[in-house]
N, C-alpha and C positions, 0 to 999 in steps of 0.2 A: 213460816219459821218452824210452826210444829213439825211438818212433815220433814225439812231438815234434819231435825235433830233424829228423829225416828229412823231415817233414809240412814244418816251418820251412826248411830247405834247398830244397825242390821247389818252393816258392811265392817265395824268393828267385831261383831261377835263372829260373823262368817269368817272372815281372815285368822280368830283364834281358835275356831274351830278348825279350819286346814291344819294351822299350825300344828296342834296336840296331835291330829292324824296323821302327819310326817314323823314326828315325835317317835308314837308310841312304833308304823311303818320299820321306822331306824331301830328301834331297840328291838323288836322281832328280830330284825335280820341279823344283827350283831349278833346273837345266842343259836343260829341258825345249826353249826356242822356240833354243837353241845350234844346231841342227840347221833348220832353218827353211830356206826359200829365200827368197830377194830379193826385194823386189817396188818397185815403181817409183809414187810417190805425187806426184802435181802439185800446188801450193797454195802461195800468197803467204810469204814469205820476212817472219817478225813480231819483234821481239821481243818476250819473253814476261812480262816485266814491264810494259810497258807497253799491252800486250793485255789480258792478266787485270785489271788496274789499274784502265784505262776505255776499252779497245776501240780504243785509238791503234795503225791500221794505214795502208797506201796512202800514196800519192804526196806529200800532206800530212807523212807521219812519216817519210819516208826519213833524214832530215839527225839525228832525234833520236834513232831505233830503230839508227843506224848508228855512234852515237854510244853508246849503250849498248850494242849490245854491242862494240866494240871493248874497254867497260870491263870485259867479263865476265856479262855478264847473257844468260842464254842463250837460244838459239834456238827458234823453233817453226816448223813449215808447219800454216799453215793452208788446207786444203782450201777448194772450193768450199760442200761441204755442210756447214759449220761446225764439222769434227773438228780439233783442234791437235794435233799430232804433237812432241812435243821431237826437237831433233836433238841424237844424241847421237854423238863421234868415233869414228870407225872406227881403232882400236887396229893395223891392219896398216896404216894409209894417211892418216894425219892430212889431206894435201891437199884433198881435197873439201871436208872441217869447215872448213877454213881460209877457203877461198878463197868461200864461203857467208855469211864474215861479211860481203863486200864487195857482197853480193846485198840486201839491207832492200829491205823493198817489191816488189818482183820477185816475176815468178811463173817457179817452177823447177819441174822433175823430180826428183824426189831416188828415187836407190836406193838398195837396204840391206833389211838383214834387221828388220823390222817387230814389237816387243814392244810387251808392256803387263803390266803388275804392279800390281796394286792401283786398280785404273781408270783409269792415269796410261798413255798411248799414244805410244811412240817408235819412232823409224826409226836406224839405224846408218846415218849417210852414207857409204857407199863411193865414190858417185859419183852426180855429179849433171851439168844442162844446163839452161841459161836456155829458158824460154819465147820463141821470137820475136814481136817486137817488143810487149811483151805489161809493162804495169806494174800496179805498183797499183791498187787501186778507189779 
């Protein structure tokens, strides 16, 4: 009976031991691209509702994509080579997020620290600069 309980104790504390190693494993990785450096990505200023939707971008959707997001509908870059980036606020610097909604259609630079999670690809706008003289397709 003794060695029972001893056998039952040893295989409880090993399984809370995995446990807490999976644990802390996961929280490692969740804080993983935190450390990243910045990179600077060019591509048309979308919104993303009306992108995904039916591919309503360029010079034609400025008035409408500018007009959704003021409502809240958020932003994308889209690249030349057809990757959509969300843009997401820079938490120390709202400015750059801000003043990008008044970009629709426009081809920008955008920098910031560059994620992706779950196949979905974003940029942290810290700061960004219009393309000269350079609009929508």
């Amino acid at each position: 009976m003794k060695r029972l309980t001893v056998l039952a104790v040893s295989l409880a504390l090993s399984v809370a031991a995995l446990q807490a190693s999976a644990q802390q494993a996961h929280k490692d990785k969740a804080g993983e691209h935190k450390k990243a450096a910045p990179q600077t990505i060019t591509g048309e200023l979308v919104d993303t509702g009306c992108y995904l939707g039916h591919a309503a971008r360029g010079a034609k959707h400025v008035a409408c994509a500018t007009k959704c997001i003021a409502q809240g509908m958020p932003m994308g870059l889209l690249t030349s080579n057809g990757t959509l980036y969300l843009l997401t606020i820079n938490h120390d610097n709202a400015d750059p997020y801000n003043q990008l909604k008044e970009m629709a259609g426009r081809t920008v630079s955008v920098t910031g620290v560059v994620m992706t999670r779950g196949g979905m690809k974003g940029i942290d706008a810290a700061e960004f600069k219009a393309a000269v003289g350079t609009t929508g397709k």
